[in-house]
TORDOVO-575574 format. One record per residue (C-alpha): z, y, x. Coordinates in steps of 0.25 Angstrom, whole numbers, padded with zeros to 4 digits, always signed. Each point is the difference from the previous one (the first is absolute). Last residue first. Example, Ala and Ser with C-alpha at 12.3 -4.5 7.8 and 13.67 -1.06 7.14 Angstrom:
! residues 2
+0029-0004+0055 +0002-0014-0006 
END
This chain:
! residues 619
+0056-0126-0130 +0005+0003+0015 -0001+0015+0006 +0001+0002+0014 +0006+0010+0009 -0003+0009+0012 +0011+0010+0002 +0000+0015-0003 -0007+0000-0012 -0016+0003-0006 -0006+0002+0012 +0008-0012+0009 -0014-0005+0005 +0004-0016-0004 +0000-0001-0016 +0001-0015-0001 -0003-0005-0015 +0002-0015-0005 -0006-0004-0010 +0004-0016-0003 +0017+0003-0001 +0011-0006+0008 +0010+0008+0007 +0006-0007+0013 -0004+0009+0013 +0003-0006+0013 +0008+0009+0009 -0008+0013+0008 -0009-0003+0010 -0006+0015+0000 +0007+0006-0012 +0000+0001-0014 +0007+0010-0010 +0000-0002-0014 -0004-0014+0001 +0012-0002+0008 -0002-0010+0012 -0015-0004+0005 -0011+0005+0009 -0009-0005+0010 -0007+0005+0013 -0002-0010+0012 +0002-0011-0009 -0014-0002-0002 -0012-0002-0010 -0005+0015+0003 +0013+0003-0009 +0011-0006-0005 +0009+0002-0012 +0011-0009-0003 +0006-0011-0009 +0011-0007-0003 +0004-0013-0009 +0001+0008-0014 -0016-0004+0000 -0011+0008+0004 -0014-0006-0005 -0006+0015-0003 -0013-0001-0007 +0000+0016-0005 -0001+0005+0015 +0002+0015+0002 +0002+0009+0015 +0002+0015-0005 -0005+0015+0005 -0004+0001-0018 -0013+0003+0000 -0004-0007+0014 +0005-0012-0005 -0001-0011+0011 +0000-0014-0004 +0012-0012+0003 -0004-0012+0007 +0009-0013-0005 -0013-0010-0002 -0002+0006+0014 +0012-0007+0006 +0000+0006+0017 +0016+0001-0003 +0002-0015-0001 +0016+0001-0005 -0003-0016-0005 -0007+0006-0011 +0010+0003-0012 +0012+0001+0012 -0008+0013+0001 -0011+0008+0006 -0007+0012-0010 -0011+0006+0008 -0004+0013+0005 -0016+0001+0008 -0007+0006+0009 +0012+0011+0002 -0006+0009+0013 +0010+0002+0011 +0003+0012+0004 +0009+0004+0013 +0006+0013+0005 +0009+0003+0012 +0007+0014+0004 +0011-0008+0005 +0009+0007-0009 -0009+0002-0011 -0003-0015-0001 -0009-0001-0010 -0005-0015-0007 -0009+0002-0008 -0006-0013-0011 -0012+0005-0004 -0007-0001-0014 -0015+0001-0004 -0012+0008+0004 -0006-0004+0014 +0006-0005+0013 +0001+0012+0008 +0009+0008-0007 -0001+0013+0006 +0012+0009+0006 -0002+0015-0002 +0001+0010+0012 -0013+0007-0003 -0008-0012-0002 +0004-0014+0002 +0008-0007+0008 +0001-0017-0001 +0007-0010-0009 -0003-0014-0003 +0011-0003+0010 +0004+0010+0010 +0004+0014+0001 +0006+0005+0015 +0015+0004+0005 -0005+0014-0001 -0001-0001-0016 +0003+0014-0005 -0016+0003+0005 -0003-0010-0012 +0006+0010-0009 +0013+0003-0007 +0002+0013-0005 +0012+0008-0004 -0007+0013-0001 -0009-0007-0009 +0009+0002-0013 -0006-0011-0011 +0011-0011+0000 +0011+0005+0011 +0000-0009+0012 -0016-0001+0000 -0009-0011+0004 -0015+0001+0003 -0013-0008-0006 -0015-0004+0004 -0009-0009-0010 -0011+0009+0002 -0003+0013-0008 -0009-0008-0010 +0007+0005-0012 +0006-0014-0005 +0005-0004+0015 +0010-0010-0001 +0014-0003+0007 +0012-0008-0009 +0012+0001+0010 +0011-0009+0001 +0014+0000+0007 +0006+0004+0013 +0008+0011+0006 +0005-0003+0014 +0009+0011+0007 +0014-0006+0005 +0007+0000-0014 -0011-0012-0003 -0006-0001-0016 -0003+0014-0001 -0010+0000-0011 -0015+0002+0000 -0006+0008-0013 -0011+0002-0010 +0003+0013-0008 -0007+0011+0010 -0011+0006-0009 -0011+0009+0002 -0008-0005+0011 -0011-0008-0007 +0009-0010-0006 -0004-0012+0011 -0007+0012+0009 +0015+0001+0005 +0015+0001-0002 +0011-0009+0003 +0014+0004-0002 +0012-0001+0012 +0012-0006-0007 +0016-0001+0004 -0002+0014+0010 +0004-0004+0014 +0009+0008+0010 -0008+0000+0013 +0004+0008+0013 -0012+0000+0007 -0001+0001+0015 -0013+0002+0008 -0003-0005+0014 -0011+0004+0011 -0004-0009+0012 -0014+0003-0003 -0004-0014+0000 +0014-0007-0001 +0000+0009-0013 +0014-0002-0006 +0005-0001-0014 +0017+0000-0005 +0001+0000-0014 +0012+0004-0004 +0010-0007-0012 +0007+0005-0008 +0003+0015+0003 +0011+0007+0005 +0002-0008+0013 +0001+0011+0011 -0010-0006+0006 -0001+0002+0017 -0013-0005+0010 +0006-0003+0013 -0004+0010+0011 +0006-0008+0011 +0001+0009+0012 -0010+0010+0007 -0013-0008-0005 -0009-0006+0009 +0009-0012+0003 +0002-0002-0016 -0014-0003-0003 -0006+0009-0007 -0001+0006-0016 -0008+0010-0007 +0004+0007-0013 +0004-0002-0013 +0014+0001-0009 +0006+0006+0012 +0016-0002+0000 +0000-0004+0014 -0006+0012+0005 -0013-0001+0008 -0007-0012+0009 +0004-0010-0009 +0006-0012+0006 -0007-0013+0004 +0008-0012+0008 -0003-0003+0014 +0012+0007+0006 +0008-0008-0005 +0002-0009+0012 +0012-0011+0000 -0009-0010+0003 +0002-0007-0014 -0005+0015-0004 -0013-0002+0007 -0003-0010-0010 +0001+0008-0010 -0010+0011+0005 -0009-0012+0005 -0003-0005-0014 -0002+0016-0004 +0010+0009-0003 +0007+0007-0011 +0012+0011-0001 +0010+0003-0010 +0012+0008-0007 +0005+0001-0013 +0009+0004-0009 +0001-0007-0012 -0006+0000-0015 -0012-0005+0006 -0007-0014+0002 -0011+0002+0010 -0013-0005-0002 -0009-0002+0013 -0016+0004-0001 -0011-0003+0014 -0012+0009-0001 -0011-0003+0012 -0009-0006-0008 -0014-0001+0004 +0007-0003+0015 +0010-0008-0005 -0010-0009-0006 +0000-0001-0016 +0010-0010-0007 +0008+0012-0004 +0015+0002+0007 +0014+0001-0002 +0010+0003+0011 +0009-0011+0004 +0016+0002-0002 +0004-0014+0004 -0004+0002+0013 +0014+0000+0006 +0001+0008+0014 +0014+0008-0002 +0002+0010-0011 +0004-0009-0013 -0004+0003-0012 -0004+0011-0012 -0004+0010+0010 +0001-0006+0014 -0012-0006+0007 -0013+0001-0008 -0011-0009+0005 -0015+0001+0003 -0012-0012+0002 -0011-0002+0004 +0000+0011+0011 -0008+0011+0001 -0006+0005+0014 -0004+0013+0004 -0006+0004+0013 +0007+0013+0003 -0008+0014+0005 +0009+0013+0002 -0008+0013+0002 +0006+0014+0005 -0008+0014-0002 +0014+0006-0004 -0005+0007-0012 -0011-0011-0001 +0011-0010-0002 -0009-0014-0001 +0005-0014-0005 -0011-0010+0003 +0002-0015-0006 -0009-0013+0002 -0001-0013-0007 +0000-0013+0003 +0003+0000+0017 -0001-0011+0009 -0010+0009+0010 +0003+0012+0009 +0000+0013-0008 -0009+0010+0005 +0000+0014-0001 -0010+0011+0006 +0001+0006+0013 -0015+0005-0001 -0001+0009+0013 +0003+0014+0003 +0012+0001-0007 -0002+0013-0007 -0014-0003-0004 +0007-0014-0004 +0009+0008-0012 +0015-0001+0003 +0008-0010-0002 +0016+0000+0005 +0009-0015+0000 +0004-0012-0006 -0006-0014+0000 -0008+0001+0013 -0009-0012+0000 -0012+0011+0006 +0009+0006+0009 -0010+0013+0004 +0010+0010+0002 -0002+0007-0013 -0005-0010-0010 -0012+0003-0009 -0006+0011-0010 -0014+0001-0003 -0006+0013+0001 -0008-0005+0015 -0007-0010-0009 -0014+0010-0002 -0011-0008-0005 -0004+0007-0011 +0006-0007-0010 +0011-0002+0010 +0003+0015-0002 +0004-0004-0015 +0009-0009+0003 +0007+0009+0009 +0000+0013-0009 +0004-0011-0012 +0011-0003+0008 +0002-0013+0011 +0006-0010+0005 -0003-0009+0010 -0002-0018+0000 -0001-0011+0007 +0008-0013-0005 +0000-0013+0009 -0007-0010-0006 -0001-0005-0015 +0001+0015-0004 +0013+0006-0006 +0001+0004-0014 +0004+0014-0005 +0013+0006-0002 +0000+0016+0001 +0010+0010+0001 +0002+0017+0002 +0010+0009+0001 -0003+0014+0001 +0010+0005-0011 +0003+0014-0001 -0014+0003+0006 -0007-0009-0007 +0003+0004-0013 +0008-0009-0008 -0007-0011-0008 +0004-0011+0009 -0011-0005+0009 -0008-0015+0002 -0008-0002+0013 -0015-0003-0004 -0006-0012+0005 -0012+0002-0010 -0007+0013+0007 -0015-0004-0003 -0007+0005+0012 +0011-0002+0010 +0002-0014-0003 -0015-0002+0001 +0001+0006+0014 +0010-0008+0006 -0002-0013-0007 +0011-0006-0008 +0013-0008+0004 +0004+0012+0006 -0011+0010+0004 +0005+0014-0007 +0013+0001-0007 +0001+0013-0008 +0006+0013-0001 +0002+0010-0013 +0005+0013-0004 -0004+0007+0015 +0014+0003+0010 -0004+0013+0007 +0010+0003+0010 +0003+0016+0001 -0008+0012-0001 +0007+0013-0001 +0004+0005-0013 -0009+0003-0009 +0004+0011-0012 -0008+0007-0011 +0011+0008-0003 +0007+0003-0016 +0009+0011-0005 +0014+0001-0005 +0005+0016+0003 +0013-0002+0001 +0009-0008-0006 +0014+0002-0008 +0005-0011-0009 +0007-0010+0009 +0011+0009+0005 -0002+0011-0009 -0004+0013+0007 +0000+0003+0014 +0009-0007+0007 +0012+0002+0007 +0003+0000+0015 +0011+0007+0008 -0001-0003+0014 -0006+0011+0008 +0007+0013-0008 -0008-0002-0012 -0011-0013-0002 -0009+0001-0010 -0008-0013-0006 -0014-0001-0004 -0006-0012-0007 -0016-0003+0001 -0010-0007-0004 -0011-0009+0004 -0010-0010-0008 -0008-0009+0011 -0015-0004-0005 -0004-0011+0009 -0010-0002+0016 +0003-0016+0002 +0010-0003+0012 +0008-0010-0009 +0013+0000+0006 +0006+0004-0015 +0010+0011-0003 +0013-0001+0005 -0001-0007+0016 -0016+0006+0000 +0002+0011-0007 +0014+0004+0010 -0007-0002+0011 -0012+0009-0002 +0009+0009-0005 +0011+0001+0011 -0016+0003+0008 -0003+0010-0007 +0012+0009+0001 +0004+0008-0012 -0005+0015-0002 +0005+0009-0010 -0003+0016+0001 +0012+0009+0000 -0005+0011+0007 +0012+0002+0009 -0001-0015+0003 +0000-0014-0007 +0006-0009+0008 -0007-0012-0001 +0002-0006-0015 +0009-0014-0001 -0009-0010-0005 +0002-0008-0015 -0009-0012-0003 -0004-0004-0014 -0001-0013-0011 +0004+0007-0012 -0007+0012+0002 -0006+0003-0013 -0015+0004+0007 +0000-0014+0006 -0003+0001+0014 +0012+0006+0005 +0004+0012+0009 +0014+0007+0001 +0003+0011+0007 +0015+0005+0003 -0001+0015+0002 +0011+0010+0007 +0000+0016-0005 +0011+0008+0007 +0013+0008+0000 +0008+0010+0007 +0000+0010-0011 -0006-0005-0015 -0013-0002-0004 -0004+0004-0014 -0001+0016+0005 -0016-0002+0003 -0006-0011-0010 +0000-0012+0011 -0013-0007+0005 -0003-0014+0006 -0013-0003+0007 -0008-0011+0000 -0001-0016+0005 -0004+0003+0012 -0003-0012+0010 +0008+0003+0014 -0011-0001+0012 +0004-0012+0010 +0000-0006+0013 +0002-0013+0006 -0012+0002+0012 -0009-0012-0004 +0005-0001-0015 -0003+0015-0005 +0005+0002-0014 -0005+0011-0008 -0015-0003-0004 +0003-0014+0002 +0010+0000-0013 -0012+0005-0008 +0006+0008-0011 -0009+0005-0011 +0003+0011-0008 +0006+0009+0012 +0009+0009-0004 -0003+0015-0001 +0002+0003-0014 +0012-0009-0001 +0010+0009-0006 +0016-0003-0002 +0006+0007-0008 +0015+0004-0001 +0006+0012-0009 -0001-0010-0012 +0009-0011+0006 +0012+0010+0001 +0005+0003+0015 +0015-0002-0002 -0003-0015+0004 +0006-0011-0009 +0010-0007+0007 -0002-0013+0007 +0006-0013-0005 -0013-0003-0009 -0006+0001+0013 +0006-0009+0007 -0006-0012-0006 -0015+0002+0003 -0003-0013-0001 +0003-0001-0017 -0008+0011-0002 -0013-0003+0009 -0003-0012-0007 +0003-0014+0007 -0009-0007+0009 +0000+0008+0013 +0015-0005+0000 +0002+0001+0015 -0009+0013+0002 +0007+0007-0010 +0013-0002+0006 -0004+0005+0014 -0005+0010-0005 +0011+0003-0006 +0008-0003+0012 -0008+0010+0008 +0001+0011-0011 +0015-0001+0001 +0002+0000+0015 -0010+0010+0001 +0009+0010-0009 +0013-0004+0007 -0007+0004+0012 -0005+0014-0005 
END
């Protein structure tokens, strides 16, 4: 019998390791075994006396170590089908989806004259909550059975089809014994507001991934610190709700009582004895909590953004330069948190970043101080720490094959995202201008680093609001481009609207966009006026005797009294030389060369709906 306990043990073992892969492809040797004499239909297995619901409490004794086996039911062989000197052995696996492709396997206890099949309760407790979930909650658990034989004491084959035969699949009621409870949701209670106001409306909440909490019982929050020192506990709605009626013994504080401590156990105050709730000593902006609730363990940091952020490496030089400078909006690092650096791909590359005092520490011959991501270096997002946190480097790694990467971080957070970016040579405008239907108007890519710009005619015919999106490929929204796209920020004469859409703040009439789809950036600027500006008028581009009219009809510029002369000319707009046009008539750019045609009605088609370039027609 040893060789068969050796081989049940490891695949258990197996199964236990690689709870998340169907049972199959885990069980491994049995598709090596031989098929068992003993045909699959001269087996059952009944379950007539097996408990429905199981109650793990019921059979494991936790003051004296004790245990009663769980029967699973009893197997059954048509008289003359068993051969001489053999036996029945069963594997038993349990799942809680009724196809068993998430399952764990136990080794059945030996099952006697009368061939009943027990497994020990406690291996299964242990093996639900390592292969199965740790959430304590009473579930439906599907369990079913494969029976072996094993001749002569080490002679196994199975019964059956190796992945094909099972016995008797039936469903428990199953609670396991009672573990940690980790509630959905925890809070920040005190802070920088009052203690039982904070607890009433819950709106320092810690954020969660969308696993369950049991898989994942991570959970953050960054909220503002007070003007003083910073007092604070946390708490979950079972907590907050106490304090309603004036219970604060269910709120959770520091074990030990070091109020400043920055890492260390919680556990609710009616535990603790006292309040031990958190302070963070004064200086700090903002505030942020980490909590394991698996491990009961807490780690409080006072954040601080610097002003500034710089790539190291990538396409330059690693060493403590600060030429590579993050972009940023004009808002406060603390409204905006989200710094963006483009990278030029089509290489391999590795990087890091830092802070003013990163760099600077290089000089010193400390690296230590740069940022790394706090996963594998080929992770497109994730979070990031300082190097001496960290168990090496963690560089961030490209492998080059697209154009350009987008490289964003949330010094709030301290998260990152990656995006490889290969741009499209249009993105099409479309919005309340022609009622949703049609994507012909049009920005070009005038910048192989991302920036698309051009002219955009916004109106608002049906009384939906002048609000508008972009699309890559002109009438498919799965390749959407909406205000949200814009992390960087959206300025000008623009602002968000509704349901993702981008408004035109300015009213009806032509906008000037500048997107950068790299930095995430998006500017536009309301055209007040287009002139003509030439040697004709001493190149005065504020000439309104050369002011050209808007025709809606027809998405073009006009002017009849045109005073151009062979001399040079050019288009201006807002009586400026920020944005103006010249060069080819059939295709104009933003400060192109001075334009030589002569004619008095001159036509500038600006929005790119009827061509690919903007042009102009001289008559």
């Amino acid at each position: 019998m040893k060789k068969l306990s050796i081989y049940m043990m490891a695949l258990l073992s197996a199964v236990l390791m690689g709870c998340n892969e169907d049972f199959d492809s885990l069980i491994g040797p049995q598709s090596n075994l031989p098929e068992s004499l003993v045909p699959a239909d001269a087996v059952s297995v009944s379950t007539q006396n097996a408990p429905v619901t199981v109650r793990l409490e019921s059979y494991i004794n936790e003051e004296n170590n004790t245990e009663t086996p769980l029967m699973i039911g009893v197997a059954s062989v048509k008289e003359g089908a068993m051969p001489a000197n053999t036996v029945l052995k069963a594997v038993v696996q349990f799942s809680r989806d009724e196809n068993f492709e998430e399952s764990i396997s136990l080794d059945a206890l030996s099952m006697g004259d009368d061939n009943t099949i027990y497994v020990s309760p406690k291996t299964l407790q242990d093996a639900y909550y390592l292969g199965v979930t740790k959430n304590p909650a009473i579930t439906d658990l599907y369990v079913r059975t494969i029976m072996y034989t094993v001749t002569n004491g080490d002679a196994v084959a199975i019964i059956g089809k190796p992945g094909e035969n099972y016995f008797d699949t039936h469903k428990i009621l199953f609670k396991p014994l009672d573990k940690l409870e980790i509630a959905p949701a925890y809070y920040i209670v005190g802070g920088p507001n009052d203690w039982a106001a904070s607890a009433a409306d819950r709106s320092i909440k810690f954020s969660h991934s969308d696993e369950d909490v049991y898989v994942d019982p991570v959970f953050t929050v960054t909220f503002d610190a007070a003007e003083g020192d910073t007092w604070f506990a946390i708490g979950d709605d079972q907590a907050c709700d106490a304090i309603g009626n004036g219970d604060w013994t269910q709120l959770y504080g520091i074990v030990g009582g070091d109020n400043q401590a920055k890492e260390g156990k919680i556990a609710r105050r009616s535990e603790l004895g006292g309040d031990n709730s958190f302070c963070v000593p004064a200086g700090a902006k903002k505030i942020r909590v980490t909590i394991d609730m698996m491990e009961q363990t807490f780690k409080v940091e006072a954040v601080n953004i610097a002003e500034n952020y710089y790539l190291v490496g990538g396409n330059g030089e690693w060493g403590s330069s600060k030429s590579q400078k993050f972009s940023h909006s004009d808002k406060d690092v603390f409204e905006d948190p989200v710094f963006t650096y483009v990278l030029t791909g089509g290489k391999d590359l590795w990087f890091a970043f830092g802070d003013g005092d990163a760099l600077d520490a290089i000089d010193a011959g400390d690296w230590k101080q740069l940022f790394g991501t706090t996963g594998a270096s080929e992770d497109m997002s994730g979070s990031y720490d300082r190097r001496y946190n960290l168990d090496g480097d963690h560089s961030f790694h490209v492998d080059g094959s697209a154009k350009y990467y987008r490289f964003q971080i949330n010094a709030l957070d301290m998260t990152y995202t990656i995006t490889p970016l290969n741009f499209d040579p249009y993105i099409y405008f479309i919005g309340a201008t022609d009622g949703w239907g049609a994507a012909e108007q049009k920005l070009a890519l005038t910048d192989e680093s991302g920036i698309y710009t051009g002219f955009i005619y916004c109106a608002d015919p049906n009384g939906w609001g002048n609000e508008f999106k972009f699309q890559k490929v002109p009438g498919d929204w799965g390749t959407e481009i909406n205000f949200g796209t814009f992390t960087g920020g959206v300025t000008g004469d623009f602002a968000e609207g509704g349901g993702g859409n981008i408004k035109a703040t300015a009213g009806e009439g032509i906008y000037y966009i500048e997107a950068n789809m790299a930095s995430g950036t998006l500017k536009g600027t309301r055209i007040t006026n287009m002139n003509l500006v030439g040697d004709f008028n001493g190149w005065n581009a504020a000439d309104d005797a050369q002011q050209m009219t808007w025709d809606a009809e027809n998405y073009c510029y006009v002017i009849t009294n045109a005073g151009v002369t062979a001399n040079g000319w050019k288009f201006t707009a807002n009586n400026d030389w920020g944005i103006n046009l010249g060069g080819d008539l059939t295709a104009l750019t933003a400060n192109g060369a001075n334009i030589s045609a002569v004619g008095k009605t001159i036509k500038l088609y600006p929005t790119r709906k009827t061509s690919d370039n903007i042009y102009a027609t001289v008559e």
